[in-house]
N, CA, C and O atoms as CSV, one atom per row, in Angstrom:
chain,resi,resn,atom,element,x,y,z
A,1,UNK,N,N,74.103,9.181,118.634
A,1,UNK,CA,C,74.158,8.827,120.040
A,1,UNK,C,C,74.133,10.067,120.931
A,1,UNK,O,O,73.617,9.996,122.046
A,2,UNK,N,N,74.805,11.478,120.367
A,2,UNK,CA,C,74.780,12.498,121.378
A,2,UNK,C,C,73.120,12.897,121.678
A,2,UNK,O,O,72.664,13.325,122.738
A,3,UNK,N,N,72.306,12.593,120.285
A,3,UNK,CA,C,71.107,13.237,120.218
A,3,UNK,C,C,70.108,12.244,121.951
A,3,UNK,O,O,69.435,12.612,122.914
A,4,UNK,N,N,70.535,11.187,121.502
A,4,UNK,CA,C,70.157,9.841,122.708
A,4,UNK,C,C,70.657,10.666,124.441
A,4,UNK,O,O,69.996,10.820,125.468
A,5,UNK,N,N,71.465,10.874,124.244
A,5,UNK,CA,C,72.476,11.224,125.298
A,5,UNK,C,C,71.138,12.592,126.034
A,5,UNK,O,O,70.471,12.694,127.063
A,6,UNK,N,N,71.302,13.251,125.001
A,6,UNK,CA,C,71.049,14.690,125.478
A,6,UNK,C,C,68.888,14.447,125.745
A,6,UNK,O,O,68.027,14.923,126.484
A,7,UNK,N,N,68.945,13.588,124.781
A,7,UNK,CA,C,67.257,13.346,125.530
A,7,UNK,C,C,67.204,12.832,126.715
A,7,UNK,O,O,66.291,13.300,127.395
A,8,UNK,N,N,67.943,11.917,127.298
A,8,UNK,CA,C,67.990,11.002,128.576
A,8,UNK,C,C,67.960,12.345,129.566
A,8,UNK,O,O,67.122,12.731,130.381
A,9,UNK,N,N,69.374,12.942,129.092
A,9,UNK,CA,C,69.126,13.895,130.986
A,9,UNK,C,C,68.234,15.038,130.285
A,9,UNK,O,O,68.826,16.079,130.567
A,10,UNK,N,N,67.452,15.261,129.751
A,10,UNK,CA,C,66.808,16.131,129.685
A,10,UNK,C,C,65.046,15.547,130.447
A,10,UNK,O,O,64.170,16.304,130.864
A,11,UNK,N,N,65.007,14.184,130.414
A,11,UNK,CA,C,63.791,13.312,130.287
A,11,UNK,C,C,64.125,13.308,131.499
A,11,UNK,O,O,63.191,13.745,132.171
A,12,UNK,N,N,65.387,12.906,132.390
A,12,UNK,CA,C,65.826,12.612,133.843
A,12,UNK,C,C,65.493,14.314,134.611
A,12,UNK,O,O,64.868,14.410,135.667
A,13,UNK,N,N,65.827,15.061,134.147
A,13,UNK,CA,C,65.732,16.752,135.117
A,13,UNK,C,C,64.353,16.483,134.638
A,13,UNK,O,O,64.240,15.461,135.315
A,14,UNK,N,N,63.250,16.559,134.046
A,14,UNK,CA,C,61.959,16.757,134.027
A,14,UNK,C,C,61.489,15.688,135.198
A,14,UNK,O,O,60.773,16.066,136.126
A,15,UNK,N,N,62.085,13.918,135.046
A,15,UNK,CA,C,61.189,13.094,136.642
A,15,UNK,C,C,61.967,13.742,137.413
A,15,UNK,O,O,61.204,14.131,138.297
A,16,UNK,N,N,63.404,14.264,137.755
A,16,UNK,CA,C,63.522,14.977,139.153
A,16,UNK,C,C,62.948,15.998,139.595
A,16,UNK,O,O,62.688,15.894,140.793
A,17,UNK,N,N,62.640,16.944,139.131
A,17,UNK,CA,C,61.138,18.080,138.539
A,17,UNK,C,C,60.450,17.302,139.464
A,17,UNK,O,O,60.617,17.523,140.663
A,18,UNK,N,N,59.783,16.519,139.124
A,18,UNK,CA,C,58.126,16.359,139.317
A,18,UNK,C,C,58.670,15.256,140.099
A,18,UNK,O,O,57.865,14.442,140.551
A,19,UNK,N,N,59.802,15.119,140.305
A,19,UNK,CA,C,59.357,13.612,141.617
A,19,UNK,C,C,59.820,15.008,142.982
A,19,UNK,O,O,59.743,14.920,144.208
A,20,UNK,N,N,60.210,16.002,142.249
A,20,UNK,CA,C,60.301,16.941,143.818
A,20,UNK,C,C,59.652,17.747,143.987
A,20,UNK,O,O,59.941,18.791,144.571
A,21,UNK,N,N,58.176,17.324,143.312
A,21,UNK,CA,C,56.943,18.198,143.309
A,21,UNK,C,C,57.220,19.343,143.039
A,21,UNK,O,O,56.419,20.150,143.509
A,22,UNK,N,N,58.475,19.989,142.160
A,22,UNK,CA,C,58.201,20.798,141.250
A,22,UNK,C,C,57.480,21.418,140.238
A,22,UNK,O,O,56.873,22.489,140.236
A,23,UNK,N,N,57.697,20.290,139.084
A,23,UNK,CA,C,56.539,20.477,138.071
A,23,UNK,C,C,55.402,19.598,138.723
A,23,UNK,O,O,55.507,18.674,139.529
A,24,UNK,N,N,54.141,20.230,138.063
A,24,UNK,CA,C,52.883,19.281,138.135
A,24,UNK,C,C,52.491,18.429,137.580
A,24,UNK,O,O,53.297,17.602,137.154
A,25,UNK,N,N,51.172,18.271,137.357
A,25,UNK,CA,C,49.869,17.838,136.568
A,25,UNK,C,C,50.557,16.218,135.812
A,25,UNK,O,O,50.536,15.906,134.622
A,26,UNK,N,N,51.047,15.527,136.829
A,26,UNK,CA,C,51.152,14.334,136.077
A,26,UNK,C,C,51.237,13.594,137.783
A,26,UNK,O,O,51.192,14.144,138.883
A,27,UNK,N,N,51.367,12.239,137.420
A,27,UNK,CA,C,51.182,11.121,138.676
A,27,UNK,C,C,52.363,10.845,139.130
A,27,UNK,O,O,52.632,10.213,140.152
A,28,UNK,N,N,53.141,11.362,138.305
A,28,UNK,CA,C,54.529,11.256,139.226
A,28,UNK,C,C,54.670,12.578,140.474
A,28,UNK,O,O,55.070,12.369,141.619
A,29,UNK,N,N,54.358,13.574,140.082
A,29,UNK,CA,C,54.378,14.732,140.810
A,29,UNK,C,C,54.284,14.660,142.839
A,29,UNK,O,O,53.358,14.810,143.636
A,30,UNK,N,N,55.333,14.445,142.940
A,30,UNK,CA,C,55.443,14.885,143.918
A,30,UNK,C,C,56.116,13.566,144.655
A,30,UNK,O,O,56.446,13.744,145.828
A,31,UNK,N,N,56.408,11.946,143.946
A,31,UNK,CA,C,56.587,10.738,144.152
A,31,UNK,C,C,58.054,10.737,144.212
A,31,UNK,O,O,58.676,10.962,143.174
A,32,UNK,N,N,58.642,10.521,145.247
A,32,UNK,CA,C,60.012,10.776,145.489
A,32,UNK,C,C,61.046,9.211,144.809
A,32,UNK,O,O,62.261,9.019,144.839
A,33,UNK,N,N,59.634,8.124,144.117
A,33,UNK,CA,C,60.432,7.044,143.581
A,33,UNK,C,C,61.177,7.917,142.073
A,33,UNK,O,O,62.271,7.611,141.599
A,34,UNK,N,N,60.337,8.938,141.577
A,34,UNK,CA,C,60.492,9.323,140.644
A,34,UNK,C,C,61.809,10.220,140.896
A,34,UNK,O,O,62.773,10.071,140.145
A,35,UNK,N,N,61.831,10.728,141.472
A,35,UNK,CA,C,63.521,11.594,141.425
A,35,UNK,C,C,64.549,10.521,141.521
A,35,UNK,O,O,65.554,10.746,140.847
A,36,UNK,N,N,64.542,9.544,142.113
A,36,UNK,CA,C,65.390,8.315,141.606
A,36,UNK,C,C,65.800,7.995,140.894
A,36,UNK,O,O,67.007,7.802,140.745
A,37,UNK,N,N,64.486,7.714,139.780
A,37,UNK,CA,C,64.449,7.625,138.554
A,37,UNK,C,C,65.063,8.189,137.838
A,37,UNK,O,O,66.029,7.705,137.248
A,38,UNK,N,N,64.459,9.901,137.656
A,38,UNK,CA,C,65.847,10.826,136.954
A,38,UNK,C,C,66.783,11.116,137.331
A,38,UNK,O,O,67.658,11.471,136.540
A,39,UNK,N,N,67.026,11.093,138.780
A,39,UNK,CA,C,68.924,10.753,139.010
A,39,UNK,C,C,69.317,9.738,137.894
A,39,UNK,O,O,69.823,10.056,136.817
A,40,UNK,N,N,69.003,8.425,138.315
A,40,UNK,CA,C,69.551,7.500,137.049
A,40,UNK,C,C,69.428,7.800,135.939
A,40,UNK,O,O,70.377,7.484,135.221
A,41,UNK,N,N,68.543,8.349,135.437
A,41,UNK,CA,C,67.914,8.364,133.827
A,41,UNK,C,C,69.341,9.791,133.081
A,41,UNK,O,O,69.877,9.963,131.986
A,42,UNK,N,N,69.414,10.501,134.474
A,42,UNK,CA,C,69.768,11.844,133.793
A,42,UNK,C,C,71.695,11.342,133.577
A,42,UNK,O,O,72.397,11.636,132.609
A,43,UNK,N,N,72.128,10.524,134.843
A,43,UNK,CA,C,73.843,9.880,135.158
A,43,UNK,C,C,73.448,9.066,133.306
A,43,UNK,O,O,73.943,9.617,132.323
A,44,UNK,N,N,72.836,8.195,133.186
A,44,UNK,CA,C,72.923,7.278,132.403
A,44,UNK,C,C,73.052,8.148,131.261
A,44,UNK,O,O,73.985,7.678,130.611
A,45,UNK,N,N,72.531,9.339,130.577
A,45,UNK,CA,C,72.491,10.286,129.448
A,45,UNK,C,C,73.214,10.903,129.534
A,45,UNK,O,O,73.715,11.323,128.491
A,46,UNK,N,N,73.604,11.241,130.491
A,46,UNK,CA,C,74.908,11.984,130.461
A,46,UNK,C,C,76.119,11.349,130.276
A,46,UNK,O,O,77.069,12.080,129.999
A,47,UNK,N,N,76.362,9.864,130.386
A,47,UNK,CA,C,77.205,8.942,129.750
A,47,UNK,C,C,77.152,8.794,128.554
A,47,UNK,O,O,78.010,8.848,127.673
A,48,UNK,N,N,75.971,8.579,128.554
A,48,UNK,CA,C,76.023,8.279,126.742
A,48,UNK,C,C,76.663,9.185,125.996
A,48,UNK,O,O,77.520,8.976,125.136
A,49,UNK,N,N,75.970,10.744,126.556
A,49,UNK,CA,C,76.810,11.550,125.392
A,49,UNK,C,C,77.975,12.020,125.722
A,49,UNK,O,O,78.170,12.793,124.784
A,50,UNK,N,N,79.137,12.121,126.579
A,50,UNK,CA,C,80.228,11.668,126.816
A,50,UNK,C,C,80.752,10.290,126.191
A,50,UNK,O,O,81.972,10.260,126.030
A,51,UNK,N,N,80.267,9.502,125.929
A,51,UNK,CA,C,80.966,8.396,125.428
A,51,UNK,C,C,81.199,8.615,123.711
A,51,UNK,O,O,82.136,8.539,122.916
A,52,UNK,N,N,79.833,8.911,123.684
A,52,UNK,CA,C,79.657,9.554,122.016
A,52,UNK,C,C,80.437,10.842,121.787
A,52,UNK,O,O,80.670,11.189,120.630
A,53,UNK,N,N,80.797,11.471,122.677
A,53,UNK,CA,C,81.695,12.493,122.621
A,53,UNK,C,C,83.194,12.700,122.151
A,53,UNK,O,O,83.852,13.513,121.502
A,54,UNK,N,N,83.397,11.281,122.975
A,54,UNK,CA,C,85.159,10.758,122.890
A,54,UNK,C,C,85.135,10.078,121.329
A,54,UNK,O,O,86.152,10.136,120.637
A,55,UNK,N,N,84.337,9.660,121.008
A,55,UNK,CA,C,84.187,8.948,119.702
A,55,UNK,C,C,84.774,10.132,117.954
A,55,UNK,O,O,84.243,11.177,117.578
A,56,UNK,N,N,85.870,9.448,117.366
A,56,UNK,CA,C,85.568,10.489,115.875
A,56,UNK,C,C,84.402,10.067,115.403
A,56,UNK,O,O,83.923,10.581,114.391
């Protein structure tokens, strides 16, 4: 689950990236629905692996 965890906000900072026209060369780039997106995507992974954290 940490491995889950740690892909989510890693997948979430890449759409906030490119939904703040940071990174390029994709169709999200520059689409401010997309930083939304990895706000949520990145809160939600970062739960997970906190939850999986507290776990023996």
């Amino acid at each position: 689950m940490r491995a889950l965890g740690i892909a989510l906000v890693l997948v979430g900072i890449l759409w906030i990236l490119q939904g703040a026209g940071l990174v390029g060369g994709s169709f999200m780039t520059g689409q401010r629905r997309w930083l939304g997106i990895g706000i949520a995507t990145a809160l939600a992974g970062a739960a997970v692996f906190a939850r999986s954290a507290r776990r023996p």
